[in-house]
DSSP file (Angstrom, degrees, kcal/mol; ACC not computed):
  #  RESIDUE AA STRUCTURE BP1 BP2  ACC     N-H-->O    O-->H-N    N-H-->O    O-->H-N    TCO  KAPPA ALPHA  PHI   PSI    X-CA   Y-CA   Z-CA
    1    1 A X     >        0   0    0      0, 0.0     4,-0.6     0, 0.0     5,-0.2   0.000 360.0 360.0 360.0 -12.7    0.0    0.0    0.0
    2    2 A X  H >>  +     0   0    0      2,-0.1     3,-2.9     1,-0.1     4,-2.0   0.978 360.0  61.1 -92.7 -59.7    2.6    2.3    0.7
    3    3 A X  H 3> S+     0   0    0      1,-0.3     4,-1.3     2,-0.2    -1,-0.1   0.597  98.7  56.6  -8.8 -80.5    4.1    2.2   -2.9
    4    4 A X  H 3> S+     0   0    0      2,-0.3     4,-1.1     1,-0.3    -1,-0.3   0.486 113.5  42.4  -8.5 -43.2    0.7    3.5   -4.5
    5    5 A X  H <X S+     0   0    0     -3,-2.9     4,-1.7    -4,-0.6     5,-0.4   0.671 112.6  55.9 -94.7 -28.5    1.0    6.8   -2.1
    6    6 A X  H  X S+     0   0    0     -4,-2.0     4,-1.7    -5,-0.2    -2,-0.3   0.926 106.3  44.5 -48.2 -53.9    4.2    6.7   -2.9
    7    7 A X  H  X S+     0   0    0     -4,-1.3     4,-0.5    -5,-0.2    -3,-0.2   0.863 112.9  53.9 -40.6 -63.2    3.8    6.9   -6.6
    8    8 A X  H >X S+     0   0    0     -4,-1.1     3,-1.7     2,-0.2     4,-1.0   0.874 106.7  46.4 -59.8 -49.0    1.2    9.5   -6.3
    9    9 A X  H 3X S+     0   0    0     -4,-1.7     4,-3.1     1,-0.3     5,-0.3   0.904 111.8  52.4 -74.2 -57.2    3.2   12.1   -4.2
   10   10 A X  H 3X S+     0   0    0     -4,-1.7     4,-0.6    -5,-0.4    -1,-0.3   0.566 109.9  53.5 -71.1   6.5    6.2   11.7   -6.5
   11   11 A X  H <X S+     0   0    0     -3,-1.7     4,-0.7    -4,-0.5    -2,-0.3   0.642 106.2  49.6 -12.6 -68.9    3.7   12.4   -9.2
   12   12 A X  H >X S+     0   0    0     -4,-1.0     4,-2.6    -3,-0.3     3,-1.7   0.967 111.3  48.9 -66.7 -55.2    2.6   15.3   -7.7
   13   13 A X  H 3X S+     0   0    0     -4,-3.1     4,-3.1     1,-0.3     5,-0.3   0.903 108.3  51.0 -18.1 -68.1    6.0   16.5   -7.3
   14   14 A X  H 3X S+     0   0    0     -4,-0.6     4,-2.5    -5,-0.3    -1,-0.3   0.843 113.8  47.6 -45.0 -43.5    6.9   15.8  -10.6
   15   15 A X  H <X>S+     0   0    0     -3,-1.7     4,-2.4    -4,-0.7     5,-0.8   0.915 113.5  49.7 -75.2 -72.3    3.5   17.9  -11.8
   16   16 A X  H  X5S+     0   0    0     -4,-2.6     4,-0.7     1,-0.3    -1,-0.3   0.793 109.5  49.0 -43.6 -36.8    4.4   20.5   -9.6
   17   17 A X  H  X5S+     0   0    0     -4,-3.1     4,-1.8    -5,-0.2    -1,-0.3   0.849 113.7  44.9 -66.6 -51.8    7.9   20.8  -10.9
   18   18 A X  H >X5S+     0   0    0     -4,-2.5     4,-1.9    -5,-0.3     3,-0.5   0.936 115.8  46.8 -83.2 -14.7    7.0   20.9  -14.6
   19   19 A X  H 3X5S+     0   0    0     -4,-2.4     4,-2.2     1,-0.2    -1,-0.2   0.796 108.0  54.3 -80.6  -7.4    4.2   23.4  -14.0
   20   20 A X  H 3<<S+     0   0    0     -5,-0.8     4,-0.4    -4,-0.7    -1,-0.2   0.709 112.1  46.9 -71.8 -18.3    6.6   25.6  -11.8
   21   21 A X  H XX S+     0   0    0     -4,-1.8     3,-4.2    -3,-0.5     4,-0.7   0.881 113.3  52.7 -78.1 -76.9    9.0   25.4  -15.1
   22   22 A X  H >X S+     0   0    0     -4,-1.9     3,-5.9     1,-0.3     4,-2.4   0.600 109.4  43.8  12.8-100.9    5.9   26.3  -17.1
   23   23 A X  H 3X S+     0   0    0     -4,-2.2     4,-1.9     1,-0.3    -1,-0.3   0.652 111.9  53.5 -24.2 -48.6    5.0   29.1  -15.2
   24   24 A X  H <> S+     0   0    0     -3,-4.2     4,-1.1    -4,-0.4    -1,-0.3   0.546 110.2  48.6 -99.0 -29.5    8.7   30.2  -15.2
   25   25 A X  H <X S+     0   0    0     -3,-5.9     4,-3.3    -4,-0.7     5,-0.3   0.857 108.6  53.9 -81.7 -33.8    9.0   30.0  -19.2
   26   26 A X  H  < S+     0   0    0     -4,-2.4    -2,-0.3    -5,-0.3    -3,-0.2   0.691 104.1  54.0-100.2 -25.8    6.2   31.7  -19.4
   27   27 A X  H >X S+     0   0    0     -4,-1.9     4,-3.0    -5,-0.2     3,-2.0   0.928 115.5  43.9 -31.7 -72.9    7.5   34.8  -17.0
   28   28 A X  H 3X S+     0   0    0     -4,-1.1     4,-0.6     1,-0.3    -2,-0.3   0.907  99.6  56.6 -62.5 -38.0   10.2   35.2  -19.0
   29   29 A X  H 3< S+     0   0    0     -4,-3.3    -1,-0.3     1,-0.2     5,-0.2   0.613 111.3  58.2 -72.4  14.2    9.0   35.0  -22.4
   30   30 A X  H X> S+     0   0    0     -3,-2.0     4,-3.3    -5,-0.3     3,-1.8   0.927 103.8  51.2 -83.0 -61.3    6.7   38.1  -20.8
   31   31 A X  H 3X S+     0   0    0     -4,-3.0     4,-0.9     1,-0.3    -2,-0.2   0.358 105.9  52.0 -69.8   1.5    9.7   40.0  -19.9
   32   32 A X  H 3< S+     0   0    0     -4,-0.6    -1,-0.3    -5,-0.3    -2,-0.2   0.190 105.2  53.3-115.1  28.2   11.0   39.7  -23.0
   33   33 A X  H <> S+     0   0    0     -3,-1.8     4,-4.3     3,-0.1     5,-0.2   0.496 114.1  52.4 -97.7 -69.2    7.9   41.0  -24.8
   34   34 A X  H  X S+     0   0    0     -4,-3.3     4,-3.1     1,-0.3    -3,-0.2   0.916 101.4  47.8 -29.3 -64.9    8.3   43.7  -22.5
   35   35 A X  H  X S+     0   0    0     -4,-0.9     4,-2.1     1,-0.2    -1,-0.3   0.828 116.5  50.2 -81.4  -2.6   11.6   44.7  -22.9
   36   36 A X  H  > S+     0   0    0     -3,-0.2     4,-2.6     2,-0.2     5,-0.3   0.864 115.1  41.9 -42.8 -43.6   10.8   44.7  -27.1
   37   37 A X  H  X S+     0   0    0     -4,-4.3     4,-2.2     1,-0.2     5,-0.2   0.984 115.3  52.6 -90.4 -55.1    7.8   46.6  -26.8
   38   38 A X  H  X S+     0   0    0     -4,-3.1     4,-0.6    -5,-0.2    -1,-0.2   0.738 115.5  40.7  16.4 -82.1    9.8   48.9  -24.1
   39   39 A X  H >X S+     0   0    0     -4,-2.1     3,-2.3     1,-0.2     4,-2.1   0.957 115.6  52.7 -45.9 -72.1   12.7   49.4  -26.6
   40   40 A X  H 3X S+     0   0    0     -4,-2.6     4,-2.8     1,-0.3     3,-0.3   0.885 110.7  54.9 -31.2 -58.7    9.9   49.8  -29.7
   41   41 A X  H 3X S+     0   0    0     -4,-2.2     4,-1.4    -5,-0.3    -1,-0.3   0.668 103.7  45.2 -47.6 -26.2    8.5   52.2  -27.6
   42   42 A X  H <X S+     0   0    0     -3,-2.3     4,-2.1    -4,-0.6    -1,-0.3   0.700 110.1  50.5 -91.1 -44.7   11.0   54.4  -26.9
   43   43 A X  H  X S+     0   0    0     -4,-2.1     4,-2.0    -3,-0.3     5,-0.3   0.923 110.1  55.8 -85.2 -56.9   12.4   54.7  -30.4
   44   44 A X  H  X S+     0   0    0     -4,-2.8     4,-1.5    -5,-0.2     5,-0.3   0.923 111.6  43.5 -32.7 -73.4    8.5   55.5  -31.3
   45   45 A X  H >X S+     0   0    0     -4,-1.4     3,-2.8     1,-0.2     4,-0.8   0.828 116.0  53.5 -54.2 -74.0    8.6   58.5  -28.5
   46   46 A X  H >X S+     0   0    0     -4,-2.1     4,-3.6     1,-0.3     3,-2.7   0.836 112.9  40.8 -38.1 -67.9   12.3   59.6  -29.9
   47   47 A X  H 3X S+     0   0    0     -4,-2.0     4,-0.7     1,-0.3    -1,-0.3   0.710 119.1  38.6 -67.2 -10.0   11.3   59.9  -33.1
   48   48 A X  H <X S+     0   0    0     -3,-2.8     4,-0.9    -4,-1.5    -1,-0.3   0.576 117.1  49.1-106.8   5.6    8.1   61.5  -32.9
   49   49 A X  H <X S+     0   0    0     -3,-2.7     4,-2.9    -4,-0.8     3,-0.4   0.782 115.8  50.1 -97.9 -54.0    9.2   64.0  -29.9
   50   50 A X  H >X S+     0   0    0     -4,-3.6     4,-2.0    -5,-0.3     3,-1.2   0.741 120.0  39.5 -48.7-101.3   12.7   64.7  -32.7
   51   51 A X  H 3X S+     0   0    0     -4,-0.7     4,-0.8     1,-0.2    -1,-0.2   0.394 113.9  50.0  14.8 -62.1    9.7   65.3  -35.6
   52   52 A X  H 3X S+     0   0    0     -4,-0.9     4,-1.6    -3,-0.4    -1,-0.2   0.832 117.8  48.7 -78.0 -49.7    7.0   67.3  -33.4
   53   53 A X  H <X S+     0   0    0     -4,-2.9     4,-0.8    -3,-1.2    -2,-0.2   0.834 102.7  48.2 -11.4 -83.1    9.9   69.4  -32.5
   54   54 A X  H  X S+     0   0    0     -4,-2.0     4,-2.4    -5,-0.3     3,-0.4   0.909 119.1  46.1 -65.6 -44.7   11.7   70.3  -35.3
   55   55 A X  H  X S+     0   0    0     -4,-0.8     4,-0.7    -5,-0.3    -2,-0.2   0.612 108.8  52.4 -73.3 -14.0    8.3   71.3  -36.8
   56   56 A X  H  < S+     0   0    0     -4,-1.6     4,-0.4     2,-0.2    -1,-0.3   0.650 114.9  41.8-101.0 -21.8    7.1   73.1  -33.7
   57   57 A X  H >X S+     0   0    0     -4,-0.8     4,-2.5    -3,-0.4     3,-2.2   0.897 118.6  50.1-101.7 -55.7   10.7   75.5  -33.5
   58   58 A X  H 3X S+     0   0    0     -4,-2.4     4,-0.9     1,-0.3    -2,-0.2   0.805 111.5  45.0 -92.3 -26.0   10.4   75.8  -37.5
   59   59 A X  H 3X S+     0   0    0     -4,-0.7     4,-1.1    -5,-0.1    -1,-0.3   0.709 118.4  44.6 -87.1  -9.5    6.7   76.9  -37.1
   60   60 A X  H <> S+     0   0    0     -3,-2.2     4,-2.9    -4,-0.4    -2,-0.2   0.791 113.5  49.4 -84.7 -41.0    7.8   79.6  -34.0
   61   61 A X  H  X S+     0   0    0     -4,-2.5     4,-1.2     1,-0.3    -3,-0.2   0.860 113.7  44.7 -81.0 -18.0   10.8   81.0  -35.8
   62   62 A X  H  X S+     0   0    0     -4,-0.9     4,-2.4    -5,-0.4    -1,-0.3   0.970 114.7  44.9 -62.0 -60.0    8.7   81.5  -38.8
   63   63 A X  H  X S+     0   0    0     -4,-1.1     4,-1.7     2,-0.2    -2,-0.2   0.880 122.9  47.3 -46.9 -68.1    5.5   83.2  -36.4
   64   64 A X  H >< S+     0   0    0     -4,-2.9     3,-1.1     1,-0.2     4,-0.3   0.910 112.0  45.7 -33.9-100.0    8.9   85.3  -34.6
   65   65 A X  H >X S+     0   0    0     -4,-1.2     3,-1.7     1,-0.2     4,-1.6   0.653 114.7  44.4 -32.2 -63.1   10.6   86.4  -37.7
   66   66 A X  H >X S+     0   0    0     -4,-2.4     4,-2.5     1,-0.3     3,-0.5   0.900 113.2  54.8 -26.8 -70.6    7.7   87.5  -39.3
   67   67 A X  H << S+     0   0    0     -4,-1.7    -1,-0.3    -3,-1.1    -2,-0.2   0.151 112.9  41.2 -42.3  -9.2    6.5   89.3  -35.9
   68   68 A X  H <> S+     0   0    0     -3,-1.7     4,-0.9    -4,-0.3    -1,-0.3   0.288 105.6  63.8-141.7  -5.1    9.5   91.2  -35.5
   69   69 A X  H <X S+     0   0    0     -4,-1.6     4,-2.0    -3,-0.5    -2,-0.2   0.766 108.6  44.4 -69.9 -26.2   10.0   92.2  -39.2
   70   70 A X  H  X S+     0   0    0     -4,-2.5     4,-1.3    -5,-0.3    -3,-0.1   0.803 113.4  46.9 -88.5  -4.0    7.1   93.9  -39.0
   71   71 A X  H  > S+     0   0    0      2,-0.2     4,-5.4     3,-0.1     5,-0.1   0.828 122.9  39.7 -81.0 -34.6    7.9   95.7  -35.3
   72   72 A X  H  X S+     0   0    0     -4,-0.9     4,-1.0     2,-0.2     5,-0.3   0.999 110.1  55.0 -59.1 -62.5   11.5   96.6  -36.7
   73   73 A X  H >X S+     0   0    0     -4,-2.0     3,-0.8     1,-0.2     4,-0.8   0.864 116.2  44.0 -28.8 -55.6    9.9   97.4  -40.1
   74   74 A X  H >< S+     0   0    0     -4,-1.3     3,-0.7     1,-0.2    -2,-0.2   0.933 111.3  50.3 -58.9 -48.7    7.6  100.0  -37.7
   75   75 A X  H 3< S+     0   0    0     -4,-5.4    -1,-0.2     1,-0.2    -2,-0.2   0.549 102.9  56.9 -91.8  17.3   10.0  101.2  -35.8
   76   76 A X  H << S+     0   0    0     -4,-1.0    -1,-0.2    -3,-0.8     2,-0.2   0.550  92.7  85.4 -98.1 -16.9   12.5  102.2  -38.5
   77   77 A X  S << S-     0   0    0     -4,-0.8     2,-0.9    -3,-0.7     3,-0.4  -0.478 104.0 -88.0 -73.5 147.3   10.1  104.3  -40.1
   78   78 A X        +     0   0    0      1,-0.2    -2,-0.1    -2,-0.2    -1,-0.1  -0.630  56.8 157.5 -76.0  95.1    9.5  107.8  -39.2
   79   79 A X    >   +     0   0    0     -2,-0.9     3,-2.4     2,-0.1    -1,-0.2   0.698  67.0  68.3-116.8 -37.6    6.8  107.2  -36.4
   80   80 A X  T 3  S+     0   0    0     -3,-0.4     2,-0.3     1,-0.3    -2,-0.1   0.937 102.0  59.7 -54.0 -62.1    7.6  110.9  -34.6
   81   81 A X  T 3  S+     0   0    0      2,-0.1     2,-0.7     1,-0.0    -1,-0.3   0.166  79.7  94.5 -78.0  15.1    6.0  112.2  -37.8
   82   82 A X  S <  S-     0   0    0     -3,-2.4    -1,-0.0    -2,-0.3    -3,-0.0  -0.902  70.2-122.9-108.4 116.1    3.2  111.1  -38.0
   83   83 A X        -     0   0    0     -2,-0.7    -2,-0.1     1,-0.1    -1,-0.0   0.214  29.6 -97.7 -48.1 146.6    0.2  112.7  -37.0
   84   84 A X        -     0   0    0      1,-0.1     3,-0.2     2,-0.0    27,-0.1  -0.016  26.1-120.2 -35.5 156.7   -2.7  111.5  -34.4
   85   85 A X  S    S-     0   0    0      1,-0.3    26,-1.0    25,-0.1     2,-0.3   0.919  91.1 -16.0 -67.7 -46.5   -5.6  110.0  -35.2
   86   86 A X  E     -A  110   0A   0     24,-0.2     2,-0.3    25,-0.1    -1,-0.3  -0.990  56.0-170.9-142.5 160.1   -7.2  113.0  -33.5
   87   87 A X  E     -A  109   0A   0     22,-1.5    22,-4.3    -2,-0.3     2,-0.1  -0.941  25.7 -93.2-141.3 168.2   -6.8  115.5  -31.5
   88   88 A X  E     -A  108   0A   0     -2,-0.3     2,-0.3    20,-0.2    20,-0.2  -0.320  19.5-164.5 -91.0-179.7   -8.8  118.4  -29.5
   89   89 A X        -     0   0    0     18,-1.1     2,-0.5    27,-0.1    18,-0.1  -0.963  12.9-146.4-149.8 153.9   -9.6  121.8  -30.2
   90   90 A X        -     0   0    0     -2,-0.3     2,-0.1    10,-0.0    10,-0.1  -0.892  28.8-106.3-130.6 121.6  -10.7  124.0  -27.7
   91   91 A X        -     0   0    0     -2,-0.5     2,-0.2     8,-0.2     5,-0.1  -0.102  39.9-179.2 -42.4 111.5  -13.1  126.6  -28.6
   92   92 A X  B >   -C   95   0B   0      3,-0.9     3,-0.9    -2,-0.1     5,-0.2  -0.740  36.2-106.0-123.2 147.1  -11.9  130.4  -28.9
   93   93 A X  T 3  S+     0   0    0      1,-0.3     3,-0.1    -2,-0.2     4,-0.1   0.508 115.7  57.0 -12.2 -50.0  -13.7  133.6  -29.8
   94   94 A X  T 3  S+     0   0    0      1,-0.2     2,-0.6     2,-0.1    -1,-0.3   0.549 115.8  28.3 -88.1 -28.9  -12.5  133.9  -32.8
   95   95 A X  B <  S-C   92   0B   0     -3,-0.9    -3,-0.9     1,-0.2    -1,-0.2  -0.904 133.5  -6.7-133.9 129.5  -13.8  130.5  -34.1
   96   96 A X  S >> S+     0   0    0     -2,-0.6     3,-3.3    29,-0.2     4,-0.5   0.778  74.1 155.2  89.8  22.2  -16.8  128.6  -32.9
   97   97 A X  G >4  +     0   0    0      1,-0.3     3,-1.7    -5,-0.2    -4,-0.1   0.874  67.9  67.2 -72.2  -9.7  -17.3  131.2  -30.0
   98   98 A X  G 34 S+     0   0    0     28,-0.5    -1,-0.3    26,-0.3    31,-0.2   0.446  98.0  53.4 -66.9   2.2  -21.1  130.2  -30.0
   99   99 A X  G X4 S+     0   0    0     -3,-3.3     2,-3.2    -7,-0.1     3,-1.1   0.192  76.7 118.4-124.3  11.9  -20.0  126.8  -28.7
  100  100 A X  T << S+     0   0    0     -3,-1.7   -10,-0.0    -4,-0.5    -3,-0.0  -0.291  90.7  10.3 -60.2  89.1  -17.9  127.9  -25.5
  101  101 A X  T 3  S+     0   0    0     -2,-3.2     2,-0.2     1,-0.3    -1,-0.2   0.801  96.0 145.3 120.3  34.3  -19.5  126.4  -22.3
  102  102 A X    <   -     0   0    0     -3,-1.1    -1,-0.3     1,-0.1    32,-0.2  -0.795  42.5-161.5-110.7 136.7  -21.6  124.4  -24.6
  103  103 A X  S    S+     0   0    0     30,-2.8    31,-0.1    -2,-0.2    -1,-0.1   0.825  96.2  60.6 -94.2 -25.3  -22.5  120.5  -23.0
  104  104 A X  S    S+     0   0    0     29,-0.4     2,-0.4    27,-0.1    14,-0.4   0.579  85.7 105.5 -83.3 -15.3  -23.4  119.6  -26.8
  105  105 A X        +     0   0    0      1,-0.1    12,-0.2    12,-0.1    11,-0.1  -0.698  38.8 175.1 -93.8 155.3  -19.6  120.5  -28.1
  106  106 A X        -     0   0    0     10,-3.0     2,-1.2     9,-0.4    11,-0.2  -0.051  13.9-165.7-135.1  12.4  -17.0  117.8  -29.1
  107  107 A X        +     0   0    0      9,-0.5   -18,-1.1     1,-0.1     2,-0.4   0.168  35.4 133.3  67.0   6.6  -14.1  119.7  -30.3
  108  108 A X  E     -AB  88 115A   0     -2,-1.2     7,-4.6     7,-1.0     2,-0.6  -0.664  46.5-142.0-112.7 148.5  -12.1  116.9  -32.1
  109  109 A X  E     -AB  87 114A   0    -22,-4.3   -22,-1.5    -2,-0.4     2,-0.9  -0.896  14.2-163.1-112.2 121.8  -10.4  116.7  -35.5
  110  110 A X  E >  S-AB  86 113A   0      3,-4.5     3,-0.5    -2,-0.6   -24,-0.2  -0.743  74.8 -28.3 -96.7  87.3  -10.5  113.2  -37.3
  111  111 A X  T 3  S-     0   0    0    -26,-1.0    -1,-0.2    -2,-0.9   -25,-0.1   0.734 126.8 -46.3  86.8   7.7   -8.1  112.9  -39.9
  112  112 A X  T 3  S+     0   0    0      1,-0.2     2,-0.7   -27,-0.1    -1,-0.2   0.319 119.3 110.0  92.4  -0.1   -8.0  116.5  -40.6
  113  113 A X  E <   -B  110   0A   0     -3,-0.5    -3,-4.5     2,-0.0    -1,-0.2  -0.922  65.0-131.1-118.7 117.0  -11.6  116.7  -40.6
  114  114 A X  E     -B  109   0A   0     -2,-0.7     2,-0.4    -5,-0.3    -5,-0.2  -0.322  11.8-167.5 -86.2 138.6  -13.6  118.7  -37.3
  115  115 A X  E     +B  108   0A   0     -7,-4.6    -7,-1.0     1,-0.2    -9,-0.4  -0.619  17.9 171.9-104.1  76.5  -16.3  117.2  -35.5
  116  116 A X        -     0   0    0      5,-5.6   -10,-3.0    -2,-0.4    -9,-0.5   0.954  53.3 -26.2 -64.9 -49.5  -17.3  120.3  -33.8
  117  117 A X        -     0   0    0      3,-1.4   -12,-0.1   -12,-0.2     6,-0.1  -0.710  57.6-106.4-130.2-157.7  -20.9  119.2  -32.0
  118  118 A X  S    S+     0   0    0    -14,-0.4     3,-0.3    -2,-0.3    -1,-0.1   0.818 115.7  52.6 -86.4 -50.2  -23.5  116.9  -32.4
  119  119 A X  S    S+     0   0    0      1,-0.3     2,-0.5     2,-0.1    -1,-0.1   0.763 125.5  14.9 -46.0 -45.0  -25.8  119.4  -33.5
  120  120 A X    >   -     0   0    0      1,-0.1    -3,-1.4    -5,-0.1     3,-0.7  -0.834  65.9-158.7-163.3 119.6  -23.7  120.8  -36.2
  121  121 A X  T 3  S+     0   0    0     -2,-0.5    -5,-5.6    -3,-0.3    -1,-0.1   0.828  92.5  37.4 -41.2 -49.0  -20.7  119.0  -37.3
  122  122 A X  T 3  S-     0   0    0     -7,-0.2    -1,-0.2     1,-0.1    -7,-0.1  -0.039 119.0 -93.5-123.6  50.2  -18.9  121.7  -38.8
  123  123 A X    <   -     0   0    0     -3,-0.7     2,-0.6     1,-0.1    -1,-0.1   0.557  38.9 -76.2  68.8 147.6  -19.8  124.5  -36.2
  124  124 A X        -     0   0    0      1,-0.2   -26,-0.3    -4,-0.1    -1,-0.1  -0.669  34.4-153.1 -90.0 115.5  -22.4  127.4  -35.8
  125  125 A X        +     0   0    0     -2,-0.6   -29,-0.2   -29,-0.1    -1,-0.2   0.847  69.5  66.3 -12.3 -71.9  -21.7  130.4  -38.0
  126  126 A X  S    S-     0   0    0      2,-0.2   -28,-0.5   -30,-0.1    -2,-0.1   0.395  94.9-104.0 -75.0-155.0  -23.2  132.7  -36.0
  127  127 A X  S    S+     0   0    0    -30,-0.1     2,-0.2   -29,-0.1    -3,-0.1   0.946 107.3  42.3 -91.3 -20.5  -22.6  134.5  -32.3
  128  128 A X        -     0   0    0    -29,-0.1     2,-0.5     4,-0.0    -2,-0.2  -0.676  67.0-153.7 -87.3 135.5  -25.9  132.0  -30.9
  129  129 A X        -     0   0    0     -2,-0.2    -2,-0.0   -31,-0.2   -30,-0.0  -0.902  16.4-142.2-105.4 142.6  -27.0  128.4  -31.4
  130  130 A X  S    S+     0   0    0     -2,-0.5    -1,-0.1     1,-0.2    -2,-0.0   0.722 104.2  46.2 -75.7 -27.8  -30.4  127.6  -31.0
  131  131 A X  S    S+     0   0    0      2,-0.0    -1,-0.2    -3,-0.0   -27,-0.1   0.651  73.4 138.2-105.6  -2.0  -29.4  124.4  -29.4
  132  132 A X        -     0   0    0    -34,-0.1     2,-0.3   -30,-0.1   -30,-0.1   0.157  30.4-173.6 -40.4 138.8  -26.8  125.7  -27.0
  133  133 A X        -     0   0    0    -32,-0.0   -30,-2.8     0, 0.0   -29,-0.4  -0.956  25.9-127.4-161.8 124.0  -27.2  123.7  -23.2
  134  134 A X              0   0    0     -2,-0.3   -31,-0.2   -32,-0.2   -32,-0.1   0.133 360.0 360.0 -56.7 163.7  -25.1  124.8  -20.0
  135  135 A X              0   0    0    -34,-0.1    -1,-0.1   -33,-0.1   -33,-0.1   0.486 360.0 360.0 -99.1 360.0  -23.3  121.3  -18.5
């Protein structure tokens, strides 16, 4: 009787041994899946980090260069000579004096062209306005 248990146990042993190999090929051929797809991986990320790169500095130094021909461009140019856009004008005796102390006047030159009020663009002839209003 003892044989029979004998048998079996070194059986199991034996089982247990070759699935413990098993197991143990089958670890490794994992980790060397791994380190492939690792490696593979890695050379993917180089080359497409090299790629994204190069194209992302060649699309800045373009955006840049551009961008600072035209500030240079500006600021080689005669900028001191060039007029406002507008400026004010302040109502005197001698022109407009019917719009001194007036809430309705606006006094500005656009382009060479006076906006005097709202009421009348290019200012009241006479010494009264009819629409003349205190502030």
């Amino acid at each position: 009787m003892e044989d029979w248990s004998k048998d079996f146990f070194t059986s199991f042993e034996l089982v247990a041994d070759e699935v413990e190999l098993f197991f143990l090929e089958v670890k490794r051929d994992i980790d060397d899946a791994i380190d492939i797809f690792a490696k593979l991986s890695e050379e993917i990320v180089e080359q497409v980090q090299g790629t994204i790169f190069t194209e992302v500095d060649q699309r800045l130094d373009e955006l840049t260069s551009s961008f600072l021909e035209l500030y240079f461009g500006l600021e080689s140019s005669d900028i001191e000579s060039m007029e406002p856009l507008f400026y004010n004008v302040e109502p005197i005796v001698t022109k407009h004096p019917a719009c001194m102390g007036c809430s309705h006047y606006h006094g500005q030159i656009y382009g060479g062209n006076p906006l005097v009020c709202g009421m009348h663009p290019y200012g009241v002839e006479t010494e009264k306005c009819s629409d003349w209003e205190s502030f």
